[in-house]
N, C-alpha and C positions, 0 to 999 in steps of 0.2 A: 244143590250145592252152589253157593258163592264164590266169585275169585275177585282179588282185587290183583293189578297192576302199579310194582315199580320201575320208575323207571331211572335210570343212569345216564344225564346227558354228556357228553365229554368232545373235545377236540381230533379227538381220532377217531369217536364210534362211539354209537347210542350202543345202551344194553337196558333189558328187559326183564323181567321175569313173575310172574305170574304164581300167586299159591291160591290155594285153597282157606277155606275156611278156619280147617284144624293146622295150618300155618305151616303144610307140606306143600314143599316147592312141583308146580305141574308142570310149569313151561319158562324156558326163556330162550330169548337170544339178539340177535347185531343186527343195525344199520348202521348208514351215514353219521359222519357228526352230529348232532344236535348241541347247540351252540346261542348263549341268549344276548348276542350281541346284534339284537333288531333294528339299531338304529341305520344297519348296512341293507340296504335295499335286497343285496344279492345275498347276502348272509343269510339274512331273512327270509329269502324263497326259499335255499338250501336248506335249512331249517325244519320249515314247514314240512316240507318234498319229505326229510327222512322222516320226521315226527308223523305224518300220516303214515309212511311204510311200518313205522314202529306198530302205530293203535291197531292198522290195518293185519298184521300180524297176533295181535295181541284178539281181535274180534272175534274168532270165535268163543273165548271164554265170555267175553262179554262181562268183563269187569264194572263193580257198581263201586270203586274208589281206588283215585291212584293219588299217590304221592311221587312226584318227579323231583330229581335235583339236576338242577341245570346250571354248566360252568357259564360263566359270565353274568350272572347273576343273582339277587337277593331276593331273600322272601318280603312280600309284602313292595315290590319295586315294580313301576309300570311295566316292564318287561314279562314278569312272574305274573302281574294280574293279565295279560297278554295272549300268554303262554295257557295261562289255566282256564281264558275263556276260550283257548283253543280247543281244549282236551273235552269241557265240558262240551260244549258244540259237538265234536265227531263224536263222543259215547253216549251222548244223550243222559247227562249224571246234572244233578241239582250242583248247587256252587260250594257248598259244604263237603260234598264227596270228593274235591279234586284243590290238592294242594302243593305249590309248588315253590320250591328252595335251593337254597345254591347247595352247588354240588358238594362239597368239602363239609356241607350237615351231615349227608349222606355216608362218605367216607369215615369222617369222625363218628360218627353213632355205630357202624360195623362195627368199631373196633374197641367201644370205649363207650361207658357211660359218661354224664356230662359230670367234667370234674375229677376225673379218673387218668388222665393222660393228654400227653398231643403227639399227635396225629404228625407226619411228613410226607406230605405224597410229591410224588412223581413223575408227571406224565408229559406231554408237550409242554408245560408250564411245571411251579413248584412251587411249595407253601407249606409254613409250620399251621396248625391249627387246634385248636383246643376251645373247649367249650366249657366255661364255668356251670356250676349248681347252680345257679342263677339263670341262666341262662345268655352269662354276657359271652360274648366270642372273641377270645384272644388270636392274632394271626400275624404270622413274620414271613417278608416275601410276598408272595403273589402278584406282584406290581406288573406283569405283564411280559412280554420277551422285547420291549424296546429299550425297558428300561431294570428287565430283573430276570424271573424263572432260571437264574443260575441253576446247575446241575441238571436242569431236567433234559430232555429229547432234543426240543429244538438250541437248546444251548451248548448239549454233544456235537450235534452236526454244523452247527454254526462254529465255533474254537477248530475244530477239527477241520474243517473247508477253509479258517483263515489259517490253518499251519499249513496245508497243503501247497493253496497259493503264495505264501509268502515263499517257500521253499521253491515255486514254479521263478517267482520275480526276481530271486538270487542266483537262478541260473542253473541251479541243480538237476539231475535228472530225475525226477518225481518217480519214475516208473520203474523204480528200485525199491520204492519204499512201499509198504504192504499197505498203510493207511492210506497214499493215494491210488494204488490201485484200485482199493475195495469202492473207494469215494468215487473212483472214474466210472466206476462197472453201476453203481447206484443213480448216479448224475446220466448216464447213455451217453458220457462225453467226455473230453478232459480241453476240449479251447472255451476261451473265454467266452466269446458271444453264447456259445453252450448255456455255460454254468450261468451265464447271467440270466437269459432264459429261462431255466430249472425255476433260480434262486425267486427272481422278481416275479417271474409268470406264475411258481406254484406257492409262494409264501411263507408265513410260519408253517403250515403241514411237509411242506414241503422237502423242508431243511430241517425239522424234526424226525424225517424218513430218512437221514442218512447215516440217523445214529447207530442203527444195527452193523451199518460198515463198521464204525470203532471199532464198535465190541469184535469183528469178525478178524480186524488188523489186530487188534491185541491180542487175540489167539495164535495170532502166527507170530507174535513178539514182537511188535513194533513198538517203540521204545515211546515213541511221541503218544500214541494211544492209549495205550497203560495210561500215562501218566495225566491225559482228558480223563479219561475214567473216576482213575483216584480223585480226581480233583473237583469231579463231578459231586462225588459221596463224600470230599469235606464242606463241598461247598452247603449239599442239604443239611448235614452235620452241624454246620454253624446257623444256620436257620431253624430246629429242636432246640440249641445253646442258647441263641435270642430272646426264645420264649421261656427257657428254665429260668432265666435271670428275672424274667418278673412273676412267673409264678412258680419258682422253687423247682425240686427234681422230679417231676413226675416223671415214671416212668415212659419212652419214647417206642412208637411204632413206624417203619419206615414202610413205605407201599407203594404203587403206581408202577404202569405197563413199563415206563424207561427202567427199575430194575433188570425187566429181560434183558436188557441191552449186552450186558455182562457183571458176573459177580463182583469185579472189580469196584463197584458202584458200593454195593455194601461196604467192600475191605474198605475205602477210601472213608467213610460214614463214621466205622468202629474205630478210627483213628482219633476221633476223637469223644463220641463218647457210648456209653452203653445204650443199646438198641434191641429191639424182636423186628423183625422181619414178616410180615402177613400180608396176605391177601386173599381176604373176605370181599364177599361180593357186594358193591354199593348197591345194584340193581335189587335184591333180596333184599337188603336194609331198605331200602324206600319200600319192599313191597309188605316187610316188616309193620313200619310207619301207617302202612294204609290200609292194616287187618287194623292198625288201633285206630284208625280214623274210621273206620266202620261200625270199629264195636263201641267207642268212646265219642265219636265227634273234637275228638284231638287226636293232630297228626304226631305232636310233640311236647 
């Protein structure tokens, strides 16, 4: 028996999973980020470090084709040939068995033939995506967290950490209100040299970990957090709306880990237009891709 290897690279945690021949899933599971932004030296060792813990994992099947989708990258981009002379190197697989594409192929193909739909995911970052018959790639968003990933993870806990402190610098006592308490108990602190610490020392991960406080203060009803949430889920809401306008009403799928944060995320989304809610595994859809790149010699 044969197995091939997808894999799922993403900003919060690689996933894996592993099928068989007859296209039953045998194995999968988590590391490290894996992340295709190699031009950072340290980024790049990090990288590496979980992407062997991943193959390393994945060894003993001894996979003879994977398909990886990696965030921060394209297919066919120095990084992705990079990346795939990695993979081929530790499994000892010809250059034909191992191919690798940005993550959002991954995700849009789970849920949607090409042409069928776009995609919303949500994770530390966020992004409309849709993929023509053609094969061209329509996309709204994604521009990064300095300059976009509205509604996702690190833009909860970023909105959320500037109301807090702006409420600290007016004088307030923060420690009445549920959203800063949850945020002080995440942060290990509530002075500033603290948070600045947190914020600068751990980065976009970082301040994408504090979205689960929201969702935690809006369960105790804290008015300010509600209302980051909701705002969260119109803001991906208008990111599906972007891309209806140039390719008409396809049907919309919302998905990505920052849903868990709280259902609020959805309610705020349905506000403005119709949505399903899924979450199919990308790791399987790539390991999907790499049964047909074994049996076909095309990944997609």
């Amino acid at each position: 028996m044969r197995y091939v290897l997808g894999i799922d690279g993403g900003a919060s945690s690689g996933k894996w999973a592993v099928l068989d021949e007859a296209g039953r899933l045998v194995a999968q599971g988590r590391t490290a980020p894996i992340v295709g932004h190699l031009l950072d030296e340290k980024v790049k060792a990090q990288t590496l470090a979980s992407l062997d813990a991943l193959l390393w994992q994945s060894r003993p099947y001894a996979p003879v084709a994977v398909v990886a989708g990696i965030t921060g990258l394209d297919a066919g981009s120095l990084e992705a040939r990079q990346l795939g002379a990695y993979i081929q190197q530790a499994l000892g697989l010809p250059e034909k068995r191992v191919c690798v594409l940005n993550d959002m192929d991954l995700v849009y193909r789970a849920h949607f033939a090409p042409g069928e739909g776009i995609v919303v995911y949500a994770g530390t970052g966020s992004v409309a995506y849709s993929i023509a018959q053609d094969g061209t790639v329509y996309r709204a968003g994604g521009h990064g967290f300095l300059i976009g990933d509205e509604g996702a993870g690190f833009w909860i806990g970023k909105t959320a950490l500037r109301q807090v402190l702006r409420w600290h610098d007016t004088g307030l006592d923060t420690a009445s209100y549920p959203l800063a308490r949850h945020l002080y108990r995440a942060l290990g602190g509530r002075d500033w040299p603290h948070i600045r610490g947190y914020v600068y020392g751990g980065g976009r991960q970082a301040v994408a970990a504090l979205a689960p406080a929201v969702g935690r203060a809006a369960l105790e009803g804290d008015q300010a957090a509600t209302q980051i949430l909701l705002q969260a889920g119109r803001a991906l809401a208008d990111l599906a709306l972007t891309l209806q306008q140039r390719l008409g009403p396809l049907p919309v799928v919302l998905c990505g880990g920052a849903l868990q944060v709280s259902p609020l995320i959805e309610q705020g989304a349905r506000e403005l237009l119709e949505l399903t809610v899924q979450h199919a595994s990308s790791a399987e859809a790539a390991a999907r891709l790499a049964l047909e790149l074994l049996r076909t010699g095309v990944s997609h």
